[in-house]
C-alpha positions as CSV (number, residue, x, y, z in Angstrom):
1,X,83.1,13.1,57.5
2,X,84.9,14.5,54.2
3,X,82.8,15.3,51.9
4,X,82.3,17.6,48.3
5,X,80.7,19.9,46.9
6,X,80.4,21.8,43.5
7,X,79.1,25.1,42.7
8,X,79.6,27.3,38.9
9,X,79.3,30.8,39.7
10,X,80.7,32.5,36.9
11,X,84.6,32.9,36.9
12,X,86.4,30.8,39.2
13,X,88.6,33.0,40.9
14,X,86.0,34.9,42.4
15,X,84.0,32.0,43.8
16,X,87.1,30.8,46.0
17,X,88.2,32.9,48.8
18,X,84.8,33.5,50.4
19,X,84.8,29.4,51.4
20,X,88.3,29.8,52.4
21,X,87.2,31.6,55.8
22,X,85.0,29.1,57.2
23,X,86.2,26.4,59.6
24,X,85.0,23.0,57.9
25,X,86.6,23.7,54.7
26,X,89.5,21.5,54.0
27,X,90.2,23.1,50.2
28,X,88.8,24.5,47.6
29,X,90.1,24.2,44.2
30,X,89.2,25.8,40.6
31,X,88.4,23.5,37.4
32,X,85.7,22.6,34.5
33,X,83.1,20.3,34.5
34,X,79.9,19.7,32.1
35,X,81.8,19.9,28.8
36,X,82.0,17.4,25.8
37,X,85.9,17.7,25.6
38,X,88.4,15.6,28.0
39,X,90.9,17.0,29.8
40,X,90.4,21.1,28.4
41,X,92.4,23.2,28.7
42,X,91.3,27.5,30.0
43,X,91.7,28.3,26.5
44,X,89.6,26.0,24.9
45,X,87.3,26.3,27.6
46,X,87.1,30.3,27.8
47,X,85.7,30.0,24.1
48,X,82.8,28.4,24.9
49,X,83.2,25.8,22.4
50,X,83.4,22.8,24.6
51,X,80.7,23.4,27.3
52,X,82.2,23.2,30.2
53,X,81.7,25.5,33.0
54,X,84.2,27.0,35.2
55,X,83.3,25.6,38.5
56,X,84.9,25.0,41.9
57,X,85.0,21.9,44.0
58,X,84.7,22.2,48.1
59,X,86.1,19.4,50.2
60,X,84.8,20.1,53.6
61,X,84.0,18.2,56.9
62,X,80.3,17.9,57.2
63,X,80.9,17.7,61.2
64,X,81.7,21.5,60.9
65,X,80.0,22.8,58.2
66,X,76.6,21.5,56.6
67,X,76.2,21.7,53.2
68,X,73.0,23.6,53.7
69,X,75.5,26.3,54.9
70,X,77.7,26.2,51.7
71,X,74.6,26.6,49.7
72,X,73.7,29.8,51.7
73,X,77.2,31.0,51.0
74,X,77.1,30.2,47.5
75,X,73.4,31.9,46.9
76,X,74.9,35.3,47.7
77,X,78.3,35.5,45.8
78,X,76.1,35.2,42.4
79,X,73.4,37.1,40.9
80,X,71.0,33.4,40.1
81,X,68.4,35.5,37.2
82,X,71.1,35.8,34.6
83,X,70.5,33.5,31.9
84,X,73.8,34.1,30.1
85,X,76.3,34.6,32.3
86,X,77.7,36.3,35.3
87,X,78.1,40.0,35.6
88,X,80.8,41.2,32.9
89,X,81.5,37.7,31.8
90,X,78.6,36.4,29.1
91,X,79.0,32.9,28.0
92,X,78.0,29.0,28.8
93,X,80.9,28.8,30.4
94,X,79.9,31.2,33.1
95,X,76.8,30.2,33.8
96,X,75.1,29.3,37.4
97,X,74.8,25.3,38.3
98,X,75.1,23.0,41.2
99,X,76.6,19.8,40.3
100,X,74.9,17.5,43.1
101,X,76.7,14.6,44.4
102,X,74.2,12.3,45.7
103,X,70.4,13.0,46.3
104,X,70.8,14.2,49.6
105,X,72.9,17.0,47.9
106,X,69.9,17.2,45.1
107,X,67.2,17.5,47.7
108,X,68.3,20.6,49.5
109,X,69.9,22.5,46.6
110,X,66.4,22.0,44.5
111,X,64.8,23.5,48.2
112,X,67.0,26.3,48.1
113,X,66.5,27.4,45.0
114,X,62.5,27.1,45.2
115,X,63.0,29.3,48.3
116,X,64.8,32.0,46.6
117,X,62.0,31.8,43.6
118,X,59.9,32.1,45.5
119,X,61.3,34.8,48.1
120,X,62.1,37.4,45.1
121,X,59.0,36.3,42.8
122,X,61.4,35.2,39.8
123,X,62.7,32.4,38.0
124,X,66.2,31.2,39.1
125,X,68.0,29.9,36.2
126,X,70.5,28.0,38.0
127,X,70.7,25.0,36.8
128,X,70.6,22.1,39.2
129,X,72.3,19.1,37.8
130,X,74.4,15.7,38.1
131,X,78.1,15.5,39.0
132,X,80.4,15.0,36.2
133,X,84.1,14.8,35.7
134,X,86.0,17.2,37.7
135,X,88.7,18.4,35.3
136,X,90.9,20.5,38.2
137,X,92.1,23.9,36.3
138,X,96.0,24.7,35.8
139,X,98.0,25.5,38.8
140,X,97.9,29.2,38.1
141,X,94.4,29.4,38.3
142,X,94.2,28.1,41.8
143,X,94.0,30.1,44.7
144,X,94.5,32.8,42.1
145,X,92.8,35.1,45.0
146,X,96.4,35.1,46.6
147,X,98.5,34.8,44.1
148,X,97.4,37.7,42.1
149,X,95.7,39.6,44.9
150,X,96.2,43.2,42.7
151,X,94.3,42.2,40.0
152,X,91.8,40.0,41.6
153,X,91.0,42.9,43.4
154,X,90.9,45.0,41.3
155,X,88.3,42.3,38.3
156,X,86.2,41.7,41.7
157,X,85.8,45.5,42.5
158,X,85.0,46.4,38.5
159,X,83.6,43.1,36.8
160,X,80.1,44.2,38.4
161,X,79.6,41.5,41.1
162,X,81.0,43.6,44.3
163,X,78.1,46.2,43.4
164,X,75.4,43.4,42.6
165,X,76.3,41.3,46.0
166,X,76.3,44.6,47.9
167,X,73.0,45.8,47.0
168,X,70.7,43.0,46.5
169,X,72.1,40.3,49.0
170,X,73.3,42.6,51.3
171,X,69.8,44.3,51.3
172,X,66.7,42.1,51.5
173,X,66.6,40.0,54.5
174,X,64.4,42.5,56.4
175,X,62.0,44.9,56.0
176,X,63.7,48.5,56.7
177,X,60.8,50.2,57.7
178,X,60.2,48.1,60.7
179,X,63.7,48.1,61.6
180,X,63.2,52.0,61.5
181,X,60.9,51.5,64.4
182,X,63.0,48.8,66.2
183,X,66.2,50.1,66.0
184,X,67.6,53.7,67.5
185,X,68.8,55.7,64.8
186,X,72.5,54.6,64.9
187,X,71.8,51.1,65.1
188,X,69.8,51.5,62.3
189,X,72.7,53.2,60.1
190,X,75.5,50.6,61.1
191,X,73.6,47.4,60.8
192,X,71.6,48.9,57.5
193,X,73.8,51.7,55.8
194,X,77.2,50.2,56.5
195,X,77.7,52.5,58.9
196,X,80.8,53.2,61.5
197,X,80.2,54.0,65.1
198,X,83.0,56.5,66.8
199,X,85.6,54.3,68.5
200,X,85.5,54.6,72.4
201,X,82.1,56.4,73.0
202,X,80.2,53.1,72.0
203,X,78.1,50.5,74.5
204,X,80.9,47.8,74.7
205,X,84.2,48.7,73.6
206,X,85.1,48.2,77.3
207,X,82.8,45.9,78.6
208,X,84.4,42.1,79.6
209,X,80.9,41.0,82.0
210,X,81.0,37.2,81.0
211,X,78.5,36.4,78.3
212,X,77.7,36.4,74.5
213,X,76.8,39.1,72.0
214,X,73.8,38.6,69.6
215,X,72.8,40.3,66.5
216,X,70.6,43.6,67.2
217,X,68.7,43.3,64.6
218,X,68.0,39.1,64.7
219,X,69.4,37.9,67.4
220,X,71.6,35.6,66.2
221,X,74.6,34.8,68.3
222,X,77.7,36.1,67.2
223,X,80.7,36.3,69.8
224,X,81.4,35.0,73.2
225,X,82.9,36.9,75.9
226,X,85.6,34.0,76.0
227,X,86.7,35.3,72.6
228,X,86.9,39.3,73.4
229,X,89.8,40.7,74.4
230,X,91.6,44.7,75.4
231,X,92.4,46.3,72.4
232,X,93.8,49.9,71.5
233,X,91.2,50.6,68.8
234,X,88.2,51.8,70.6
235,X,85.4,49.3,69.1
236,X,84.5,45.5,70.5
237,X,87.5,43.2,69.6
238,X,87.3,39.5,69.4
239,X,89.4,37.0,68.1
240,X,86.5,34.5,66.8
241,X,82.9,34.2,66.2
242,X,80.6,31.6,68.0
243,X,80.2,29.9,65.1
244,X,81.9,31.3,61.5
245,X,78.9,30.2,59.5
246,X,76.6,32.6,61.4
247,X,79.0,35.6,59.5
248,X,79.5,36.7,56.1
249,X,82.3,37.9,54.9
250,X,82.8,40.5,51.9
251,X,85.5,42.1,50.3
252,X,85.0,45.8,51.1
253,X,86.3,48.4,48.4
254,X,84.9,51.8,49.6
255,X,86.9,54.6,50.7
256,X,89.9,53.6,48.3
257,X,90.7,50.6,51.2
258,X,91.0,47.0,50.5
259,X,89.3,45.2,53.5
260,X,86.8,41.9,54.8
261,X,83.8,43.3,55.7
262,X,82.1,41.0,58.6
263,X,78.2,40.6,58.0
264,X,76.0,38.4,60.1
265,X,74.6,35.4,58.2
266,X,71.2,35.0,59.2
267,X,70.0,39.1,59.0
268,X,73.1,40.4,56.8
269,X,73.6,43.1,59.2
270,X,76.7,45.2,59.0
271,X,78.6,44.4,61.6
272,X,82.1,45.7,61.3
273,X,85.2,44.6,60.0
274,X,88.4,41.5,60.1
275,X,91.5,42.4,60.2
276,X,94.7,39.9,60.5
277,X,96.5,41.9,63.3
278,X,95.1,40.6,66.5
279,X,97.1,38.7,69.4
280,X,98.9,36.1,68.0
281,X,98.2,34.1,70.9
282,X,94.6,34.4,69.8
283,X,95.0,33.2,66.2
284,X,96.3,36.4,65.1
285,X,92.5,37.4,63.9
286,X,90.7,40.9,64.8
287,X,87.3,40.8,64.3
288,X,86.9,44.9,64.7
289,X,82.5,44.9,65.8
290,X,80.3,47.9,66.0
291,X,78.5,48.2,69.9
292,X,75.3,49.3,67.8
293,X,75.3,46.0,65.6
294,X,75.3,43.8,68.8
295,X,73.4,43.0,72.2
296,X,74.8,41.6,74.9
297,X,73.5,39.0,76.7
298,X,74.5,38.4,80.4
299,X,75.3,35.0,81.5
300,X,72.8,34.5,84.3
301,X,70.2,35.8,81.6
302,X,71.2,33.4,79.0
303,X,68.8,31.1,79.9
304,X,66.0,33.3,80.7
305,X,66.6,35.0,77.2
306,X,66.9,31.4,75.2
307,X,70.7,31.2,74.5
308,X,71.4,28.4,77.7
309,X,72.5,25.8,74.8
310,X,75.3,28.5,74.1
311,X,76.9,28.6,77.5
312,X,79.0,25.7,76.2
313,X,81.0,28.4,74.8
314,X,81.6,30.3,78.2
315,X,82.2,27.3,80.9
């Protein structure tokens, strides 16, 4: 069933492309909502005067993707403790809120936030509150992550959030000193430090063995055999994940490059990297994987090891 929902977080353009990767979204589009003015226009509302924030409305299919999941999303494209705006842009109409649609809507985004509260130890002031008048923004604002890709880039990289997103959200779902333990010393650097393995002396670049690969550090399953296919790069290719929402995706600005990083949902592990220049026949996708990020998980084993609902994906 189609359905909405509507997050502020900060400017607009920034908010949009991450939803735009996830199956289940039908389109996302950029406009204002809260204010005391009708029909306002960016300049009136980029003055604060009127009240509105800049927000973004999500039509997805709840069939594919919960809104629980786009909450989850949404939670790490923003820093939630500033009271005054986001990052380089200070003002009301950058501020935090989720406009709830019904009390369904209400009941899990007031859950979600408690849960972060009370995860980090301090206060949230993202305000939840009712839906008001979407006011859609003008047509040059939309999608503005394509349109003007140079100098989205380039405000994303420089406006402070690609730092903030990188080392608080991309940093705190597990304690590092057990994974120290856990993990061998390069699995520890690629899932935790962002690190790359060599290409062709790594555990799977050439394995096909029917079955699914599961996060290292979680367990989390991430890509199905089905889905892997020969490539010429020397890491794990695949051409889809089991399920998108169990990835993250992030814009990646380090070594002068503009790329997606691929992060797994549940454990933010670094995984690798997506790239739009896989088999055609496949979708066209390349989801470039680092062996020391992933376990695989034999198909005869699947059950033994908990993942026999997922064979689905492999019959």
């Amino acid at each position: 069933m189609d359905k909405i929902a509507t997050f502020a977080g900060g400017c607009f353009w920034c908010m949009v492309k991450p939803y735009t990767m996830y199956e289940g979204v039908i389109k996302v589009e950029s406009g204002y909502m809260g204010g005391t003015k009708e029909n306002p226009t960016y300049e009136e509302v980029s003055t604060g005067d009127t009240k509105h924030l800049e927000v973004i409305q999500i039509y997805f299919d709840d069939d594919k993707i919960s809104y629980n999941e786009l909450l989850n999303i949404y939670w790490k494209q923003i820093n939630p403790y500033d009271p005054i705006g986001q990052f380089a842009d200070v003002g009301s109409q950058y501020l935090t809120a989720i406009f709830y649609h019904d009390d369904e809507q209400k009941k899990l985004a007031e859950k979600s936030k408690k849960t972060i509260e009370e995860k980090n130890g301090k206060a949230v002031y993202t305000q939840i509150r009712p839906i008001e008048i979407f006011y859609k923004a003008e047509e040059y604002h939309q999608d503005y992550y394509k349109k003007s890709s140079k100098h989205y880039n380039i405000y994303y990289k420089n406006s402070g959030r690609y730092n903030y997103v990188k080392s608080h959200w991309d940093r705190n779902n597990a304690n590092r000193e057990i994974l120290k333990d856990k993990l061998t010393d390069l699995q520890f650097e690629v899932t935790q430090n962002d690190m790359t393995e060599i290409p062709f002396e790594n555990e799977y670049f050439d394995k096909f063995e029917k079955g699914i690969y599961v996060d290292i550090v979680s367990g989390e399953p991430l890509f199905s055999s089905n889905d892997k296919f020969q490539s010429s790069c020397g890491w794990p290719s695949f051409s889809k994940p089991i399920k998108d929402t169990n990835i993250l995706y992030r814009g990646d600005y380090s070594f002068g490059m503009e790329r997606t990083e691929v992060r797994s949902a549940q454990a933010n592990s670094h995984l690798g990297h997506l790239f739009n220049h896989g088999p055609k026949e496949l979708g066209g996708n390349r989801y470039c994987i680092n062996s020391a990020s992933l376990k695989f998980i034999p198909y005869d084993k699947m059950d033994e090891e908990g993942y026999g609902e997922y064979k689905k994906y492999l019959d």
